[in-house]
DRENLUMPA-90635 format. One record per residue: x, y, z of N, C-alpha, C in turn; residue number from 1. Coordinates in steps of 0.05 Angstrom, whole numbers, plus 32768, in hexadecimal, padded with zeros to 4 digits. Layout:
N
   nx   ny   nz  cax  cay  caz   cx   cy   cz  nr
    X    Y    Z    X    Y    Z    X    Y    Z NUM
...
REM end
This chain:
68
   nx   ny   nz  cax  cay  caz   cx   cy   cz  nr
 7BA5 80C6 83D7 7BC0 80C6 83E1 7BD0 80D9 83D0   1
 7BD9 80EF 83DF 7BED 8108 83C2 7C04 80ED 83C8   2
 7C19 80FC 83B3 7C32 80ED 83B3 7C44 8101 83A9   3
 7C57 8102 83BF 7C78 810D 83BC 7C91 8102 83AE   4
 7C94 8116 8396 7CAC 810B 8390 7CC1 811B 8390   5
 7CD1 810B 83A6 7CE9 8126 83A8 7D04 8114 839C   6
 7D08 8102 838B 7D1D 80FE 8382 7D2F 810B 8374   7
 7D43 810A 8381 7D53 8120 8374 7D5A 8137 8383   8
 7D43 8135 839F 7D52 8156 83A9 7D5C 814B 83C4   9
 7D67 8160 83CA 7D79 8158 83E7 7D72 8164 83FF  10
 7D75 8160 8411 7D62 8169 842A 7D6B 8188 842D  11
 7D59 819D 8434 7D3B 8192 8442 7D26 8195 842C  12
 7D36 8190 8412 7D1C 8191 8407 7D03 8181 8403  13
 7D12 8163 8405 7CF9 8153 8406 7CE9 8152 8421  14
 7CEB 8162 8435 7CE5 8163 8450 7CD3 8181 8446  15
 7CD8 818D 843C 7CBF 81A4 843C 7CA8 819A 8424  16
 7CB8 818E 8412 7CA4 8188 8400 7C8F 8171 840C  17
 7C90 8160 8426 7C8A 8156 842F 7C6F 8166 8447  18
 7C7F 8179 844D 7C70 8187 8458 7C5D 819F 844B  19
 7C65 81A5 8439 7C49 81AF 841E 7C34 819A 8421  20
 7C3E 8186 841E 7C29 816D 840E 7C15 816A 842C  21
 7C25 816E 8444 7C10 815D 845C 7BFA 817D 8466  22
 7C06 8191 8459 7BE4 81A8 8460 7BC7 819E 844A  23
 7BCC 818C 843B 7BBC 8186 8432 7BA4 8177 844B  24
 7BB6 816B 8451 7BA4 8156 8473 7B92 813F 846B  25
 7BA6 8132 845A 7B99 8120 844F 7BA5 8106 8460  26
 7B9C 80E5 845B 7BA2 80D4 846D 7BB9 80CB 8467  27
 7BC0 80C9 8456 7BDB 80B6 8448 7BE7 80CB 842A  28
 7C04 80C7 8436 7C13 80D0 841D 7C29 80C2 840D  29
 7C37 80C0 83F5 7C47 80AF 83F2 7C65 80C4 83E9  30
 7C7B 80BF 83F6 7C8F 80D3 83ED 7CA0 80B7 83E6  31
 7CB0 80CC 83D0 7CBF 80B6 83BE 7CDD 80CC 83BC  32
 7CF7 80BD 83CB 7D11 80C9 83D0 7D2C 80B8 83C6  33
 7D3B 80C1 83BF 7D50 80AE 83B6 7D6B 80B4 83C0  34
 7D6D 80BC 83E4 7D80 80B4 83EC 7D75 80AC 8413  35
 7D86 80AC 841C 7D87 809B 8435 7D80 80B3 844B  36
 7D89 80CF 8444 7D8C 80E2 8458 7D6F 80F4 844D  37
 7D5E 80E7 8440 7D4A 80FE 8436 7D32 80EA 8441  38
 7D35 80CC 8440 7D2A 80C0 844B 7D2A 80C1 8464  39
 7D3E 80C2 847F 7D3A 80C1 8495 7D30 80DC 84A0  40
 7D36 80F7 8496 7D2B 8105 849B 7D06 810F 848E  41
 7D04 8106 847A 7CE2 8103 8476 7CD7 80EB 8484  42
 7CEA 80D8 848E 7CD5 80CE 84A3 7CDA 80D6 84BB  43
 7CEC 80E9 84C8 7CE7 80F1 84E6 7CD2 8107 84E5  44
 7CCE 8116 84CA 7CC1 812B 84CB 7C9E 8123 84D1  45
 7CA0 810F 84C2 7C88 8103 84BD 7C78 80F5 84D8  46
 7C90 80E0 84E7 7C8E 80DA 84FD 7C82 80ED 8513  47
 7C91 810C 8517 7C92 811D 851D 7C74 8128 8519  48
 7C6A 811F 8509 7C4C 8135 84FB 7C34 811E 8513  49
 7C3E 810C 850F 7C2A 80EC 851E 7C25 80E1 8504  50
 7C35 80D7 84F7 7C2A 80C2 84DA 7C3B 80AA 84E0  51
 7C32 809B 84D3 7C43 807E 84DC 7C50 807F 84C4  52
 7C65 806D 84BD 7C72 806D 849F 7C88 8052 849C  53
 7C7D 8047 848A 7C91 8036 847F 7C96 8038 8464  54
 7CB3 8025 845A 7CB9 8032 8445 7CC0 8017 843D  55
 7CC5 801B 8420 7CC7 800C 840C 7CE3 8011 83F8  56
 7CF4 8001 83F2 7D0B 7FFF 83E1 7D07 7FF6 83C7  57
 7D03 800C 83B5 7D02 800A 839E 7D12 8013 838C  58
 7D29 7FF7 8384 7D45 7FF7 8374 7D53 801A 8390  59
 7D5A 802B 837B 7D69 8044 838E 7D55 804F 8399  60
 7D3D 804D 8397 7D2A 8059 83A6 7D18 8059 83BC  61
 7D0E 8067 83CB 7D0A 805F 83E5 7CE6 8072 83E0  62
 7CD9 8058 83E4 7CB4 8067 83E5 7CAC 805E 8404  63
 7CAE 807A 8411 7C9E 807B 842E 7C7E 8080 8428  64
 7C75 806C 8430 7C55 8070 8436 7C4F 807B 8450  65
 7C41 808E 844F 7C3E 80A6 8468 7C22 80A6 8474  66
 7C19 8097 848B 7BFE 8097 848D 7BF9 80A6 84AD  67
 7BD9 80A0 84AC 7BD7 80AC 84C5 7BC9 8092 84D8  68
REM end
């Protein structure tokens, strides 16, 4: 599983860095974001690719698990 950490940046960056990580073509990824608008957009992107994704609230942070 790679894992994304885009805390700290603001869209679209955690959405490309998201999309670096999925040419790998691996089954599952984990991106890790710390606001609300970086989250809904890495999961439409993701949605968007065919991955399923749920996420997790951790304290300010938000860990989407990205599978296929």
């Amino acid at each position: 599983m790679k894992t994304v950490d885009a805390r700290g940046l603001s869209c679209p960056e955690p959405v490309i860095l998201t999309s670096q990580a999925m040419k790998s073509a691996e089954a599952a990824y984990e991106v890790l974001v710390d606001n609300v608008t970086a989250k809904e957009n890495v999961t439409r992107y993701a949605e968007h690719q065919g991955y399923k994704v749920s996420v997790a609230v951790d304290g300010d942070d938000y860990k989407l698990s990205i599978t296929k």
